[in-house]
LOFIKE-980565 format. One record per residue (C-alpha): residue number from 1; residue in three letters; x, z, y. Coordinates in steps of 0.1 Angstrom, whole numbers, m for minus. Layout:
LOFIKE-980565
<NUM,ALA,<X,Z,Y>>
...
***
This chain:
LOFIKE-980565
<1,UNK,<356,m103,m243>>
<2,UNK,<374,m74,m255>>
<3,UNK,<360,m50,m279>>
<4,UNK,<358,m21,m252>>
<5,UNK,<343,m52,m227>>
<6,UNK,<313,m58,m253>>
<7,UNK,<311,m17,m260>>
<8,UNK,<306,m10,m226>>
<9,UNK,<278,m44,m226>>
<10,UNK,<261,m23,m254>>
<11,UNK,<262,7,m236>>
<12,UNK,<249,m5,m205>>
<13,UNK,<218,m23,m219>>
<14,UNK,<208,10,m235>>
<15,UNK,<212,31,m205>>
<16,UNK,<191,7,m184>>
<17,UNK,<167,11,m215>>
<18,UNK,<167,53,m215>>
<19,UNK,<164,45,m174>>
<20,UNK,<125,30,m182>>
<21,UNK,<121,68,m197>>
<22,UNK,<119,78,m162>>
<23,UNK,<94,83,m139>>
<24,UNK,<88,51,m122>>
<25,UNK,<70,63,m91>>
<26,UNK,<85,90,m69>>
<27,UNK,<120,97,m47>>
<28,UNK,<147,96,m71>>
<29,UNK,<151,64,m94>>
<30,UNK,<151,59,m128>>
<31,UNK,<186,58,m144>>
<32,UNK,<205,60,m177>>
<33,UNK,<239,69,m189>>
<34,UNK,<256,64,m222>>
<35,UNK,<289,83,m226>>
<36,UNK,<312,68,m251>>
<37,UNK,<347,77,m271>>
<38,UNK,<377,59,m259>>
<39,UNK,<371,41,m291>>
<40,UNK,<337,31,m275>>
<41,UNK,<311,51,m300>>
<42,UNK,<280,69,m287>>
<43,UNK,<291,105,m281>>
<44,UNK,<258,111,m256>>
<45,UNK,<229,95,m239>>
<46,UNK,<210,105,m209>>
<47,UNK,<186,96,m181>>
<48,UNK,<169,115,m150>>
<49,UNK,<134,128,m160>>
<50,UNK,<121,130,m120>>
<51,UNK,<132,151,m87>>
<52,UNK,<149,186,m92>>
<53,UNK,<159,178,m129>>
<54,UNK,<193,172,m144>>
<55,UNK,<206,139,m129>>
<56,UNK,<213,109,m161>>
<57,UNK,<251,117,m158>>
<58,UNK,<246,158,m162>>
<59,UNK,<219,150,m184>>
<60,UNK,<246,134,m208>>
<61,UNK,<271,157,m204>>
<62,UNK,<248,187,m213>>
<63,UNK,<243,169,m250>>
<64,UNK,<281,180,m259>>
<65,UNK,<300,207,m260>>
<66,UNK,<326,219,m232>>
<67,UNK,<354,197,m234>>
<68,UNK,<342,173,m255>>
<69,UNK,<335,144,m226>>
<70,UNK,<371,149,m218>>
<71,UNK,<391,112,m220>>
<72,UNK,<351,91,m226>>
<73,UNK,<339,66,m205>>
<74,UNK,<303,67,m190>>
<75,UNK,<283,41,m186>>
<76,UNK,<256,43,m156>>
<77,UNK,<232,24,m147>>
<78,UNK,<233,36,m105>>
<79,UNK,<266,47,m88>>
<80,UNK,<272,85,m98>>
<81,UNK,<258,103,m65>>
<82,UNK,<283,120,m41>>
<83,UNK,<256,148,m27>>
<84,UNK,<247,181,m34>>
<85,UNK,<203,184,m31>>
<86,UNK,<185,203,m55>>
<87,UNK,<214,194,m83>>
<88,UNK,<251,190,m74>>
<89,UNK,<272,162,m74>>
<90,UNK,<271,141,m104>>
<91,UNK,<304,129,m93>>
<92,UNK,<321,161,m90>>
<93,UNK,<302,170,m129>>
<94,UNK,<320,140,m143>>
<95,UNK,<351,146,m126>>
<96,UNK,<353,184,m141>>
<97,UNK,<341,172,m177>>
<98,UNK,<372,154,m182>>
<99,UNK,<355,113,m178>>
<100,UNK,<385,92,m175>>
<101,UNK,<362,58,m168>>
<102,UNK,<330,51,m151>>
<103,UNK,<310,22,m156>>
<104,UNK,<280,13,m129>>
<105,UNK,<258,m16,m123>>
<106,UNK,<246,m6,m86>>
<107,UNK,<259,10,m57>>
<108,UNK,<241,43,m44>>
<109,UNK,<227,28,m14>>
<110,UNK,<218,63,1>>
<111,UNK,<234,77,33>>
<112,UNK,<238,112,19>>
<113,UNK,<242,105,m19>>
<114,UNK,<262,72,m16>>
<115,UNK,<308,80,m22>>
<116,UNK,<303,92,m60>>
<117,UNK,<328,59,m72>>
<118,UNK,<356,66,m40>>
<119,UNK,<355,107,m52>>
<120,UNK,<357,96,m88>>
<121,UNK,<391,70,m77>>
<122,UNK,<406,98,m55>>
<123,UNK,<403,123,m90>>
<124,UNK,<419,98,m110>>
<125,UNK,<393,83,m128>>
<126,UNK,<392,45,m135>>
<127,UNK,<359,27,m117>>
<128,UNK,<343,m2,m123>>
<129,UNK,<311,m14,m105>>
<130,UNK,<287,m47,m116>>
<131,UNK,<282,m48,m150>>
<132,UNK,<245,m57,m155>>
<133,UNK,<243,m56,m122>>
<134,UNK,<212,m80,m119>>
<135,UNK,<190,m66,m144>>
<136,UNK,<194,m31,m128>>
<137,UNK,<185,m48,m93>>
<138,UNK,<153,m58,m112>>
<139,UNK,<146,m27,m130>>
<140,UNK,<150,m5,m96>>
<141,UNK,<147,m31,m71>>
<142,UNK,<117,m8,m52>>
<143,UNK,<131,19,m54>>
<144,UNK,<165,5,m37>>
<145,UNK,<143,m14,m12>>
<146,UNK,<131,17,0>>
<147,UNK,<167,36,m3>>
<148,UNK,<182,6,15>>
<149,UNK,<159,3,41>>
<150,UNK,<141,35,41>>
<151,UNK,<104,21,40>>
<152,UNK,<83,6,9>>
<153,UNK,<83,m33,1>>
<154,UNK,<57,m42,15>>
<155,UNK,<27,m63,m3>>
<156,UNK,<m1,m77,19>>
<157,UNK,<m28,m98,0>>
<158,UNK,<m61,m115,14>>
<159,UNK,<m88,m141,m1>>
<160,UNK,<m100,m169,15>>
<161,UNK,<m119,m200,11>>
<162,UNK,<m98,m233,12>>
<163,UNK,<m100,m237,54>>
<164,UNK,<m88,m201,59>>
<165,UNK,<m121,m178,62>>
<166,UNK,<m125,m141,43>>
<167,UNK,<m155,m142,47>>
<168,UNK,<m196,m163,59>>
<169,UNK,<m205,m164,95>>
<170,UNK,<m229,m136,85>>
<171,UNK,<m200,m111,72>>
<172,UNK,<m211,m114,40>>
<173,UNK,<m178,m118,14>>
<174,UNK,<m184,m109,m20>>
<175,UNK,<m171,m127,m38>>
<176,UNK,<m152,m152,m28>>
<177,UNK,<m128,m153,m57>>
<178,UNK,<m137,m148,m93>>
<179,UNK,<m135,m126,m122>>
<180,UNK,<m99,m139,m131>>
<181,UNK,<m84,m135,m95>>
<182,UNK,<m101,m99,m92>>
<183,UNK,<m87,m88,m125>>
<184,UNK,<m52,m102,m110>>
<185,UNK,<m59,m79,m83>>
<186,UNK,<m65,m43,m99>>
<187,UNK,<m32,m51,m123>>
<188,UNK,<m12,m55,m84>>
<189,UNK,<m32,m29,m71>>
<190,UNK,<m23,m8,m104>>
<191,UNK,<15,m16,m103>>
<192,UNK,<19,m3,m60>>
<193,UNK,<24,31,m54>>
<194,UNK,<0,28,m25>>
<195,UNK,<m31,4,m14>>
<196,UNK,<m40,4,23>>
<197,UNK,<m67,m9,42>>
<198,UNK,<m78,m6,76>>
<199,UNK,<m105,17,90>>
<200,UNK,<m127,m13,95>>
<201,UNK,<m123,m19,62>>
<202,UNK,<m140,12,53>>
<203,UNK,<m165,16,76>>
<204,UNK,<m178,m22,69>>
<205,UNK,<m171,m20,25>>
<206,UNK,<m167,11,14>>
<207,UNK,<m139,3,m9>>
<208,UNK,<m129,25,m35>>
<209,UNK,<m93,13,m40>>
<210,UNK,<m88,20,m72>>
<211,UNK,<m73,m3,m97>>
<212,UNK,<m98,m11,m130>>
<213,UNK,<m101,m30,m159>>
<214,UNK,<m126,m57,m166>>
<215,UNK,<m153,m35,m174>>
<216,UNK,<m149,m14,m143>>
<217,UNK,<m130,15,m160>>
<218,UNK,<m101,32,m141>>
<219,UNK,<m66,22,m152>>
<220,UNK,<m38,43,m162>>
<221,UNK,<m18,41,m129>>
<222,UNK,<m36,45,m96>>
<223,UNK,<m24,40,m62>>
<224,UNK,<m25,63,m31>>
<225,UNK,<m54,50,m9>>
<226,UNK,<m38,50,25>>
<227,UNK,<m58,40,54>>
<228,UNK,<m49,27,87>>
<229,UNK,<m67,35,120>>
<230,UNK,<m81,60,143>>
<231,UNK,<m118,65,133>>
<232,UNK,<m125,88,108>>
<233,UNK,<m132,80,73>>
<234,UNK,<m167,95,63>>
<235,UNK,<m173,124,41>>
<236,UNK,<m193,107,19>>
<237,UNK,<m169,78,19>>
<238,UNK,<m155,68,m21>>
<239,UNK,<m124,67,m12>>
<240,UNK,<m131,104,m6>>
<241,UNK,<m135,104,m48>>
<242,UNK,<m100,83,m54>>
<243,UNK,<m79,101,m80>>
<244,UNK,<m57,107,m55>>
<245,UNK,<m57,123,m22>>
<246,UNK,<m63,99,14>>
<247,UNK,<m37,93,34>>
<248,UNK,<m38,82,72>>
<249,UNK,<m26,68,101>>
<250,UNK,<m33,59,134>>
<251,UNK,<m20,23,129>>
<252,UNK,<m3,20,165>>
<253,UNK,<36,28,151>>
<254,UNK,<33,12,109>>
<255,UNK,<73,14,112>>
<256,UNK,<71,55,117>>
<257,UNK,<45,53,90>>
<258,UNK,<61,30,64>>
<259,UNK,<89,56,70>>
<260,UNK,<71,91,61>>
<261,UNK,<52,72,31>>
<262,UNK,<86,66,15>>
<263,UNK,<96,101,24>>
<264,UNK,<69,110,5>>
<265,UNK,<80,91,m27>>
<266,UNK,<62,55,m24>>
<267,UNK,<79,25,m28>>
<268,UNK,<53,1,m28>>
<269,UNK,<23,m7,m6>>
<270,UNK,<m3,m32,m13>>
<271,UNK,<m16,m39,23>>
<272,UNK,<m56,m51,7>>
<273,UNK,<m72,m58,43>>
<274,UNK,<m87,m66,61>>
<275,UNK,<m78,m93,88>>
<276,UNK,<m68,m69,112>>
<277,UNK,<m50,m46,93>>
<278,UNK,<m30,m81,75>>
<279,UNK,<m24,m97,106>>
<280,UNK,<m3,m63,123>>
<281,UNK,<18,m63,93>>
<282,UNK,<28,m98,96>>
<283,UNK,<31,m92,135>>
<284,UNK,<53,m66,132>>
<285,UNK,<75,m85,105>>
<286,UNK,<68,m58,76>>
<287,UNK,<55,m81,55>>
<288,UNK,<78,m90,28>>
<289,UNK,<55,m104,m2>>
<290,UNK,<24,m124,5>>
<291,UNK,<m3,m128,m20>>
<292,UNK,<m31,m151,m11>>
<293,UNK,<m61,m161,m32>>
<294,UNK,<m77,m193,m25>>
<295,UNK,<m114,m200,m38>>
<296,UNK,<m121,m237,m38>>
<297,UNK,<m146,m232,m12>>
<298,UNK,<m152,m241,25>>
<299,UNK,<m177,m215,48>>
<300,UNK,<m162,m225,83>>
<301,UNK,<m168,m201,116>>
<302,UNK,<m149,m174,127>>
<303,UNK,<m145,m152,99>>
<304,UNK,<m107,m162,97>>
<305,UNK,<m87,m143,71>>
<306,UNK,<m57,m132,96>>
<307,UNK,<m63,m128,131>>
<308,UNK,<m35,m134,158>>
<309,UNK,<1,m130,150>>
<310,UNK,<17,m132,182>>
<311,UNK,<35,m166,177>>
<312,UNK,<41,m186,208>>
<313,UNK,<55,m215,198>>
<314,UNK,<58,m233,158>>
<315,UNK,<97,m222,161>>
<316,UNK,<90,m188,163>>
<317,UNK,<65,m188,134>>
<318,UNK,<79,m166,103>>
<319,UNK,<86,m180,74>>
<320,UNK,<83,m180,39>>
<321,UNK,<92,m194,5>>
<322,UNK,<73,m199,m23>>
<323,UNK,<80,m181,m57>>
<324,UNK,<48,m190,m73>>
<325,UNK,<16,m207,m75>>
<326,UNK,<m10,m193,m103>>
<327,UNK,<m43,m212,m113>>
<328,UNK,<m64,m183,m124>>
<329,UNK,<m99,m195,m133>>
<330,UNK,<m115,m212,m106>>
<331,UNK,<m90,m202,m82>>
<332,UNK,<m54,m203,m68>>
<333,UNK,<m28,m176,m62>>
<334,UNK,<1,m181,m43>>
<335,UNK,<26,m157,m42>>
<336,UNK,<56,m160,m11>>
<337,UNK,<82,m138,m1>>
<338,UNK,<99,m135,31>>
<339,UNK,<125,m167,38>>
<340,UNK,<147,m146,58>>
<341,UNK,<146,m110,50>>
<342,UNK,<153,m85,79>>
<343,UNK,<185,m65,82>>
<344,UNK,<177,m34,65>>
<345,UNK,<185,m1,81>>
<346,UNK,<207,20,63>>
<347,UNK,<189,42,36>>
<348,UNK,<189,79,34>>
***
């Protein structure tokens, strides 16, 4: 490795670091940039501090005086955008400061801000795409889920006793799990953007969806209660009293709704229950994580944790893999993505 090679390593470790600085919730991602002499030193850092501010590229550049960017390299965490929104093209910025080289670890996936590295090669500047591009992937990978296929990753979770039931022939189902594989839960439910649960849900628990500690204080982060059905949530209801304000939707089209919760920022969704609510998101092949809690206990009857999925036959089942298996207290998590992933649309 050259010594320019291991500058631009350097520089790309630190600008996925100054990327973390950014909001990690919202419409725009997080991202870093390090700009660096010819001779690979620091000249300027920067990262994107949420929608309508200065993009990590422009953030950089606005550290050093006109002119003096002219010749650098910068090193970016996410392809330089090619769109002009609330800010301008951070292409066309880099272009006009003089960068001779660009460094990125990801492609802009969007349809409107992806081109930024084919302007930069048309302008003359030197482009290189990949470095680091697997940690990025992991730093940002909800936030180009939802860019790639323009809904949130979707998380649906469910307890159940070891043949299959949420709940006792008399409806009864807290708890099922214990203390361990609730706290489990409220760190998830604290890490989405969103929690959602059907209107039955509501009507029959009167969940609060909020995300809290052992001792039943509210966490830092809090997700967007969402709710899916036609009946009205009551007035009274504590979801009504969630830091944050309800969402919800009929339930009939969750495709058209995925789609307007990621317009509105959210990249995540932690689908909580219940069977109904689980069972159309596996249906309807959103589903891309499962996480299910299994309480070494048998209750029988009817009370089945997912209802019917529409499979006909065991070949058109969906599948999934296994990416871990957790013994938490009493009880067993297992954690399983989707085996085959759907084609993702193209983002926006």
């Amino acid at each position: 490795m050259t010594a320019g090679q291991e500058a631009e390593l350097r520089a790309m470790r630190r600008a996925i670091e100054l990327a973390h600085r950014g909001p990690a919730t919202g419409a725009n991602p997080q991202v870093g940039c390090v700009l660096l002499t010819p001779d690979g030193e620091v000249l300027a850092e920067g990262w994107h501090r949420g929608a309508g501010t200065a993009h990590a590229e422009v953030d950089a550049l606005a550290k050093l005086p006109a002119g003096a960017a002219r010749g650098a390299t910068a090193v970016v965490t996410l392809e330089p955008c090619n769109h002009t929104g609330r800010t301008g093209p951070c292409a066309v910025a880099l272009i006009e400061a003089g960068i001779a080289r660009v460094v990125y670890a990801v492609a802009d996936p969007g349809r409107a801000s992806r081109g930024g590295a084919e302007r930069l090669r048309a302008a003359g500047v030197d482009v290189e795409q990949g470095l680091l591009a697997d940690e990025v992937e992991a730093a940002i990978g909800d936030w180009l889920f939802t860019a790639r296929s323009r809904r949130p990753r979707v998380t649906v979770k469910w307890a159940s006793s070891l043949d299959g039931r949420a709940a006792a022939a008399d409806g009864t189902s807290q708890w099922i799990t214990g203390p361990a594989a609730r706290t489990d839960v409220h760190r998830r439910r604290a890490a989405a953007d969103a929690i959602a649960v059907g209107t039955g849900t509501v009507l029959a628990d009167d969940p609060a969806l909020t995300a809290r500690d052992a001792d039943g204080a509210l966490l830092e982060q809090q997700p967007v209660p969402v709710v899916f059905g036609r009946r009205d949530v009551p007035a009274d209801a504590a979801l009504r009293r969630h830091p944050h304000e309800l969402l919800q939707y009929e339930g009939r089209e969750l495709a058209a709704a995925l789609e307007d919760l990621a317009a509105r920022g959210i990249r995540s969704l932690f689908v909580e229950g219940g069977p109904t609510l689980a069972s159309a998101f596996l249906a309807a092949g959103l589903a891309d994580e499962l996480l299910v809690y299994l309480a070494p206990t048998l209750l029988g009857g009817a009370k089945l944790a997912l209802g019917e999925l529409g499979v006909p036959t065991i070949s058109a089942a969906p599948r999934f893999a296994f990416t871990a298996v957790e013994r938490l207290g009493d009880d067993v998590l297992l954690v399983a993505h989707r085996a085959t992933p759907t084609t993702p649309t193209e983002g926006n």
